[in-house]
C-alpha positions in Angstrom: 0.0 0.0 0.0 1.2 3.4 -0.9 0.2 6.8 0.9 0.7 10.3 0.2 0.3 13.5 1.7 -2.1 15.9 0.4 -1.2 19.8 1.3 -4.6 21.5 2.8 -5.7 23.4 0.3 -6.3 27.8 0.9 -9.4 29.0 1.4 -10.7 31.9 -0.2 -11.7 35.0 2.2 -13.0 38.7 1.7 -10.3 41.0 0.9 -8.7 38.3 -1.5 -7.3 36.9 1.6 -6.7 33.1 1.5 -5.8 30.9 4.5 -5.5 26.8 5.3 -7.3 27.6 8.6 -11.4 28.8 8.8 -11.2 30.3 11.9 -8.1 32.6 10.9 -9.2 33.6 7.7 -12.7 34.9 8.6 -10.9 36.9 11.2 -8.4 38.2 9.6 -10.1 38.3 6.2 -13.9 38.5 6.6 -16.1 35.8 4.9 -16.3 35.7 1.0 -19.1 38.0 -0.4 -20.4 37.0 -4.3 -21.9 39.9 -5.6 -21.1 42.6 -3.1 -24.4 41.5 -1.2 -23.7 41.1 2.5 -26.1 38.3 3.4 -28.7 39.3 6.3 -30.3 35.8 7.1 -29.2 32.5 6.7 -31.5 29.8 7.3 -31.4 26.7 8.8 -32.9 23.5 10.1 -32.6 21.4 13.9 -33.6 18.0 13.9 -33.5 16.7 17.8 -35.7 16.1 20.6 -37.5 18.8 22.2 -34.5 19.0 24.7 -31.6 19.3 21.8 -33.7 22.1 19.9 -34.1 24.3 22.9 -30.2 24.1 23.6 -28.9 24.5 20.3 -31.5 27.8 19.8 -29.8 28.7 23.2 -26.4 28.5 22.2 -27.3 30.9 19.1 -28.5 33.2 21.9 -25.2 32.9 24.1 -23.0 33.0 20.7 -24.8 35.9 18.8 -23.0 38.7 20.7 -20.0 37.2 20.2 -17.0 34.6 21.8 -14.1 35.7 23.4 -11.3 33.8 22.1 -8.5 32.2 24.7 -5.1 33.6 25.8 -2.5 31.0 23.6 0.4 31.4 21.6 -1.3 29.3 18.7 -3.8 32.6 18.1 -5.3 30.7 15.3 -6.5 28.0 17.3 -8.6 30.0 19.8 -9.1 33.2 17.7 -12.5 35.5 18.7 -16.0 34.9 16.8 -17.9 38.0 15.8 -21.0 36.5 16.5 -24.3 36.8 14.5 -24.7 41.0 15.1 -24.8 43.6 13.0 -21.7 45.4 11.7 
């Protein structure tokens, strides 16, 4: 059996950024935007008990002002989240 490595590719971010790591590149970079059109909604679906829906609508609640990212010295690894607010 022969194996090979395969590099992670670069994803593309706003500001033609590009970076192997999501967390970094939204950032750093800002999301991708086709078009010009900042996106205002983005819908989704929960499938779960009772139980699971009402804690995954409560973590969208905790996480849309935002998450304070941890004191490391691998800053991509624990990096800030905007959160869901307006800009």
């Amino acid at each position: 059996m022969k194996t090979r490595f395969l590099p992670e590719p670069e994803l593309q971010f706003g500001n033609d950024g590009k970076h192997i790591d999501i967390r970094f590149g939204l950032m750093q970079y800002g999301p991708l935007i086709q078009n010009d059109e900042l996106r205002k909604e983005i819908l989704i679906g929960i499938v779960g008990t009772n139980k699971t829906i009402e804690a995954v609508i409560h973590w969208f609640a905790v996480i849309q002002g935002g998450i304070e990212g941890k004191q490391s010295n691998k800053s991509n690894r624990n990096c800030s989240g905007a959160g869901f607010r307006d800009q």
